[in-house]
VODRENPA-670687 format. One record per residue (C-alpha): chain; x, y negated, z negated; residue in one letter. Coordinates in Angstrom, 1 decimal, padded with zeros to 4 digits, always signed. Last residue first. Example, Ala and Ser with C-alpha at 12.3 -4.5 7.8 and 13.67 -1.06 7.14 Angstrom:
2
@chain->A	u->+013.7	v->+001.1	w->-007.1	resn->S
@chain->A	u->+012.3	v->+004.5	w->-007.8	resn->A
//
This chain:
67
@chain->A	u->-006.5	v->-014.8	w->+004.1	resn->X
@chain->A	u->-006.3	v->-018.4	w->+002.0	resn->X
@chain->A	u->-002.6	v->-018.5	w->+001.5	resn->X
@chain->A	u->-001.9	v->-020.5	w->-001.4	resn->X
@chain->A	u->+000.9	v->-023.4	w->-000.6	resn->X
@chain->A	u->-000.9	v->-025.7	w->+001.6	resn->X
@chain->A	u->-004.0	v->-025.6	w->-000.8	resn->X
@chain->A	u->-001.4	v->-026.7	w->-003.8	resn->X
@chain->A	u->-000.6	v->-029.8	w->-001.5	resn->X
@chain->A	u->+003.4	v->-030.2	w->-000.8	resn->X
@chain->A	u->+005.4	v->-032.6	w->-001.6	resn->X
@chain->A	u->+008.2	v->-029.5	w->-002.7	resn->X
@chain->A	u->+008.2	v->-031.3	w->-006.0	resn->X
@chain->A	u->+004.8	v->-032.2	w->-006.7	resn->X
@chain->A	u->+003.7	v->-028.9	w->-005.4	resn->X
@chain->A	u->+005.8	v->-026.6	w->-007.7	resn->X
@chain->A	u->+005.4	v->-028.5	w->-011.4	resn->X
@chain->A	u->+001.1	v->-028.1	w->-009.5	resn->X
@chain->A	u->+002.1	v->-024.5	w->-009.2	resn->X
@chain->A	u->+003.8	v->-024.6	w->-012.7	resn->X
@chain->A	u->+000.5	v->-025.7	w->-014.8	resn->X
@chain->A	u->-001.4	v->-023.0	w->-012.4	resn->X
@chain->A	u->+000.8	v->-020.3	w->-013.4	resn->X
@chain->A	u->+002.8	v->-019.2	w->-011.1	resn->X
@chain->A	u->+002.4	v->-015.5	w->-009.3	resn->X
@chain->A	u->+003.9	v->-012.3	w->-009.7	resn->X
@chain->A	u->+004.9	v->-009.6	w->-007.4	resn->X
@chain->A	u->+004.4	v->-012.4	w->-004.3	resn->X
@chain->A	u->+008.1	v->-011.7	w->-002.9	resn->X
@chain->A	u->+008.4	v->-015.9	w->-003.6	resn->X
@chain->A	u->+006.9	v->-015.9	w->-007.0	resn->X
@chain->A	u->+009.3	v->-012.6	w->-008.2	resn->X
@chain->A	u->+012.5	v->-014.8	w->-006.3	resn->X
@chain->A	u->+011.2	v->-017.8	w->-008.5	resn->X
@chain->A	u->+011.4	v->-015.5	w->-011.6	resn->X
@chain->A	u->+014.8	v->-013.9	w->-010.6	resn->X
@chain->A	u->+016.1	v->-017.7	w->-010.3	resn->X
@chain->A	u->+015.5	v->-018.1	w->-013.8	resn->X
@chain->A	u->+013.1	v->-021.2	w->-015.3	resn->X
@chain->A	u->+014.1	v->-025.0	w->-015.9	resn->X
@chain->A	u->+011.8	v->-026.0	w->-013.0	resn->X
@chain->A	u->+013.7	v->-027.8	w->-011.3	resn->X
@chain->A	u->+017.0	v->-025.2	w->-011.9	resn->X
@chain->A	u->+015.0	v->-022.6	w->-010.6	resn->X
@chain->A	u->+013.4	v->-024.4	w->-007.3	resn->X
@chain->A	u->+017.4	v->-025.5	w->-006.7	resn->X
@chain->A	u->+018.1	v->-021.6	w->-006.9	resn->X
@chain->A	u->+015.0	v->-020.5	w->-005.0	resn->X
@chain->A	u->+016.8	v->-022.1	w->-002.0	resn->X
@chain->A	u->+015.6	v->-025.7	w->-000.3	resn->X
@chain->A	u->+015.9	v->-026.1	w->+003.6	resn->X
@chain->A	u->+012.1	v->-027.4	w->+003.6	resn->X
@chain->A	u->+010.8	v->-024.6	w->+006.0	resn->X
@chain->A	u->+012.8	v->-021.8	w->+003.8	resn->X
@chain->A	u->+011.5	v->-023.8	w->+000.8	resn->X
@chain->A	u->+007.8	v->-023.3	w->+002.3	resn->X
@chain->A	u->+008.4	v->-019.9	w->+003.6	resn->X
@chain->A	u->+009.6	v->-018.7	w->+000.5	resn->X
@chain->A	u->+006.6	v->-020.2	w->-001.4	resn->X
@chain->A	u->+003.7	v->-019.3	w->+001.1	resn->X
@chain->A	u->+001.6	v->-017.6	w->-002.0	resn->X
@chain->A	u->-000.9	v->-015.1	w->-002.1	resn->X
@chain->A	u->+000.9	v->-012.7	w->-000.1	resn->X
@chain->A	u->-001.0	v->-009.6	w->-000.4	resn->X
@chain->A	u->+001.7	v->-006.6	w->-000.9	resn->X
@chain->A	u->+001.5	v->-003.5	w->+001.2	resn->X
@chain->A	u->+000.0	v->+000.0	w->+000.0	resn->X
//
């Protein structure tokens, strides 16, 4: 059974030239936490996903998938 994505993280840093390690030092969390977000086994909290959107300047809708 495949993984949903639920989240377009990778893809939006990828797109933004940013790496999960500049995410994780943003934040103030590990860079195996982001890499969980961005492979979709776990996903942010709501609190962090707005943290996420402010700083990517991105809209939380643009960063949910909606499939």
């Amino acid at each position: 059974m495949s993984k949903k994505a639920i989240n377009r993280l990778k893809a939006v840093l990828a797109e933004k030239n940013l790496t999960s390690k500049w995410l994780a030092e943003q934040l103030g969390k590990n860079e195996a936490t982001i890499s969980r977000w961005c492979t979709n086994d776990v996903q942010p909290n709501l609190n962090t996903l707005v943290k996420i959107s402010e700083l990517l300047k991105i809209s939380i809708s643009e960063l949910i998938n909606d499939k």
